[in-house]
C-alpha distance (Angstrom), angle and dihedral (degrees) to the residues before:
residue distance angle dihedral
X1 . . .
X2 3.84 . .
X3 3.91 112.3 .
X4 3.87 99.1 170.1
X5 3.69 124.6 78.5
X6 3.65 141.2 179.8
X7 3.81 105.7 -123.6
X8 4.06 134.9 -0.3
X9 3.70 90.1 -95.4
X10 3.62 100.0 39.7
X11 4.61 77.8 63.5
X12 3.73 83.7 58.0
X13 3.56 107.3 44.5
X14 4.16 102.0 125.1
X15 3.69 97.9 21.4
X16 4.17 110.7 153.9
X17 3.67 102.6 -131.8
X18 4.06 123.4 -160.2
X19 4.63 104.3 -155.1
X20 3.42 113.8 -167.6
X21 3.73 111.4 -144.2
X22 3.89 140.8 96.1
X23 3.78 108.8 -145.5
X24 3.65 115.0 -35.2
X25 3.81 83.6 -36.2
X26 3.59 116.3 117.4
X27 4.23 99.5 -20.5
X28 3.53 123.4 152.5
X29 3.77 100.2 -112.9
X30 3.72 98.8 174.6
X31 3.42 99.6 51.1
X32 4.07 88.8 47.4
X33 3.84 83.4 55.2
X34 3.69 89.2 50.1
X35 3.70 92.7 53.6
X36 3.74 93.9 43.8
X37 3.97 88.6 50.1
X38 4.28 89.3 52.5
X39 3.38 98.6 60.5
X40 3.80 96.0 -128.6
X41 4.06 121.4 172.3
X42 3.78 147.7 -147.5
X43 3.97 94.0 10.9
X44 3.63 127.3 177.7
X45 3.80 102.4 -144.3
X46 4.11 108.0 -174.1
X47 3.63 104.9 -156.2
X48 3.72 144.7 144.9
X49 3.55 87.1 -112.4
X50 4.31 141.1 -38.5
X51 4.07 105.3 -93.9
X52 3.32 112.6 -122.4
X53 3.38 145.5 -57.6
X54 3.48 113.8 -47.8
X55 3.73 92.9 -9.2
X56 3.73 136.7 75.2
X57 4.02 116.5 8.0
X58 4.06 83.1 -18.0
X59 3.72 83.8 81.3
X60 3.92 89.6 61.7
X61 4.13 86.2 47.0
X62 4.03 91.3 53.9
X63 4.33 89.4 48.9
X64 4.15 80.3 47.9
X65 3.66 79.1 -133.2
X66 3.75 93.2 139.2
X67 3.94 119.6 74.1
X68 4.12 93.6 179.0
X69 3.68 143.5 26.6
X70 3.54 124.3 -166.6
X71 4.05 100.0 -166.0
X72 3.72 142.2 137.0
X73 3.63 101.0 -134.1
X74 3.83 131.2 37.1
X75 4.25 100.2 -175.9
X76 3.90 125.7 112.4
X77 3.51 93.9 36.7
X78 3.82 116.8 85.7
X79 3.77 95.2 -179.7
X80 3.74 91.3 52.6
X81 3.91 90.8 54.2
X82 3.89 96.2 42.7
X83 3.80 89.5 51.4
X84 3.99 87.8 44.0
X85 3.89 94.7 48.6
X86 4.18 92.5 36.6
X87 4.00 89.1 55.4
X88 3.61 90.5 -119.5
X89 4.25 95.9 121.9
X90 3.47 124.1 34.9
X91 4.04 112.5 -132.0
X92 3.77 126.5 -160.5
X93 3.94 105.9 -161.4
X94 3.88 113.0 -144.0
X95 3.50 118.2 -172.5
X96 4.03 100.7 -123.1
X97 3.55 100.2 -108.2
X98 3.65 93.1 42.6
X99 3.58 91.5 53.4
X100 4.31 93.6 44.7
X101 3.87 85.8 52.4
X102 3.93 94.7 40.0
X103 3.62 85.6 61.9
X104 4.20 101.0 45.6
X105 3.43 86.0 46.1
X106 4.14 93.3 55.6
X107 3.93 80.9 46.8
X108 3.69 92.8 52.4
X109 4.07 95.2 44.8
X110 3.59 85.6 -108.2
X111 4.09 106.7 149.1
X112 3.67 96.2 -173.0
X113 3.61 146.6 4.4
X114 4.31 131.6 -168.2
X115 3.90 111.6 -126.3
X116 3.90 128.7 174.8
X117 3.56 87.7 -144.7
X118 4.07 116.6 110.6
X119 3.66 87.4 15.1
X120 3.85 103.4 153.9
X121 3.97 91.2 9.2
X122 3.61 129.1 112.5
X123 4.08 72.5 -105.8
X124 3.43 91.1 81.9
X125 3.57 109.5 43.0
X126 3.43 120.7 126.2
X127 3.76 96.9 10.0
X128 3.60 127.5 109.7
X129 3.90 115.7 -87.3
X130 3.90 123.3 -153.6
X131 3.72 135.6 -177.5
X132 3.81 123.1 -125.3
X133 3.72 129.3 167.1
X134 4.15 76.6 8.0
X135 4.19 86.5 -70.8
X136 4.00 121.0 99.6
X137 3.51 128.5 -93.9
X138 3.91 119.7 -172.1
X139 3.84 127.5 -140.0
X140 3.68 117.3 -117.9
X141 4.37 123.9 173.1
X142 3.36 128.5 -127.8
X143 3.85 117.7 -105.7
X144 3.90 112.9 -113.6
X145 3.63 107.2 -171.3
X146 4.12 127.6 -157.7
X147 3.52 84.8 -149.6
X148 3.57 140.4 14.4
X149 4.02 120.3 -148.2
X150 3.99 110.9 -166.5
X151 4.01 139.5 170.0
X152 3.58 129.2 -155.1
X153 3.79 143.6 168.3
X154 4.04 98.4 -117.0
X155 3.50 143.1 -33.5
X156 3.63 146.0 172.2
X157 4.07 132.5 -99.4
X158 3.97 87.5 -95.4
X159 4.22 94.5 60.1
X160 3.78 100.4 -110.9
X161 3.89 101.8 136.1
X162 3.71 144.9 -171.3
X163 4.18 119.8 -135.5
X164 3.90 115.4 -156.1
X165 3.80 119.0 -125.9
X166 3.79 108.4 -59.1
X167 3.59 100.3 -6.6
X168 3.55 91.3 82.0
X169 4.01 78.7 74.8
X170 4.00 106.4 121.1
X171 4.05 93.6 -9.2
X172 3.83 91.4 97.3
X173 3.89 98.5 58.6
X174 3.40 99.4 31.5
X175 3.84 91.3 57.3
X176 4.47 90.7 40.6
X177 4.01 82.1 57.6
X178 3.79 109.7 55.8
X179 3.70 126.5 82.2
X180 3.57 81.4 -138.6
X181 3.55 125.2 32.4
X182 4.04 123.8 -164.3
X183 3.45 116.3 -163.9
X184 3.64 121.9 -169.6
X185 4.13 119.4 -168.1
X186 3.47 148.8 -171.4
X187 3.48 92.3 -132.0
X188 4.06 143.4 19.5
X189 3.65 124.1 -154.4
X190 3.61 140.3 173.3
X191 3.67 125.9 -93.5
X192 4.24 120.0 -88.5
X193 4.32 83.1 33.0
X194 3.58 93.2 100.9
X195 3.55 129.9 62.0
X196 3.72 118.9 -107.0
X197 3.52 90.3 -140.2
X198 3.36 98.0 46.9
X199 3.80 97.6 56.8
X200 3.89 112.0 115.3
X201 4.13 97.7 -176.4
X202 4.01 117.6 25.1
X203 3.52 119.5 -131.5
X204 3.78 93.2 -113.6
X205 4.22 90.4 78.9
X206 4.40 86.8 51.6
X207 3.57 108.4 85.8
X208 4.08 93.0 161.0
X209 4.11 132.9 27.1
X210 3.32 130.1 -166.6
X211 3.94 131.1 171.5
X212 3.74 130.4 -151.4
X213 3.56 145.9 133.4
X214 4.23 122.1 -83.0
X215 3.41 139.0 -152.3
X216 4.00 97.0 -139.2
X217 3.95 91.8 -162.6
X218 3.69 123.6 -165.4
X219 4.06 118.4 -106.1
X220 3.89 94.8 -145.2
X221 3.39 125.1 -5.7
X222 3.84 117.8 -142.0
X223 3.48 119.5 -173.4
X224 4.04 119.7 -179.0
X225 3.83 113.9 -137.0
X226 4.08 113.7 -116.9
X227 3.60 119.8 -90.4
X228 3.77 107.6 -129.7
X229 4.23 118.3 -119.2
């Protein structure tokens, strides 16, 4: 097995990466732009889809320095459907459920799980099919991610974290799947500041924090014209 490489990114070449995010909503720019700025090739990036154009994970699709995505949706992003329809990335559709509970299970250690969603879809082909109840159920793995790359709202020094409103979305399973999970925030706290009950991912998941500042851009902006007096 080779153990000695070149450059940082050359080591990460391949990795399967787990992005929380849904949209614009909730993505972890930063570390996107970190990942653009290494140089690292042929990733796997499972996510509920690639930003857009130019921003989010379609930064990684113009630097062609993903090879897969595993995602539910491909709209908003014209680079991600011209690579998709010229053969140039491979795609792996998930419906979105699946792909939410494909991830909590990898978190949980759970290899596989039966769903009756896809059955009789091009979902389901070539997966294993089993009856339950006397209807079918297909197989679908759990998602076991190199790395995980998460945003939340706040958290303290020890990794337990707060979302806000729906851009907790996909950060929660993303960040249970990754053997290492980096977490970047809006703000860092102390330990005892945040409520215990309050808590939506425990610190045990958050291998990595960083803080900084984010640009929160809007998906599609819709502005209604003026009615006139």
């Amino acid at each position: 097995m080779k153990k000695v490489y070149g450059s940082a990114a050359e080591a990460l070449d391949g990795l399967l990466i787990a992005a929380g995010g849904f949209g614009l909503c909730g993505i972890p720019e930063l570390l996107i732009d970190a990942i653009v700025d290494s140089g690292v090739k042929d990733l796997t990036v499972a996510s509920n889809n690639a930003g857009v154009d130019g921003f989010g994970l379609g930064k990684l699709l113009d630097t062609r320095q993903i090879k897969k995505m595993m995602s539910s949706y491909v709209g908003e992003n014209a680079e991600f459907m011209r690579q998709y329809l010229s053969g140039e990335l491979e795609l792996e559709f998930n419906p979105q459920g699946t792909l939410a509970e494909r991830m909590r299970a990898g978190g949980a250690g759970i290899p596989g799980f039966y769903t009756k969603t896809g059955v009789g879809t091009q979902i389901a082909e070539g997966k294993e099919v089993k009856q339950f109840g006397g209807e079918d159920y297909i197989l679908e793995e759990g998602i076991f991610a190199d790395l995980a790359i998460v945003k939340a709202w706040k958290a303290d020094t020890t990794g337990n974290c707060i979302f806000r409103k729906t851009a907790r979305n996909f950060n929660p399973p993303a960040a249970m799947c990754g053997k290492v999970c980096v977490m970047e925030v809006e703000e860092i706290v102390e330990p005892g500041t945040l409520d215990p009950d309050h808590i939506h991912l425990p610190g045990i998941y958050v291998h990595r924090l960083i803080q900084g500042s984010h640009e929160k851009r809007i998906e599609q902006r819709t502005v209604r014209k003026r009615e006139e007096a």
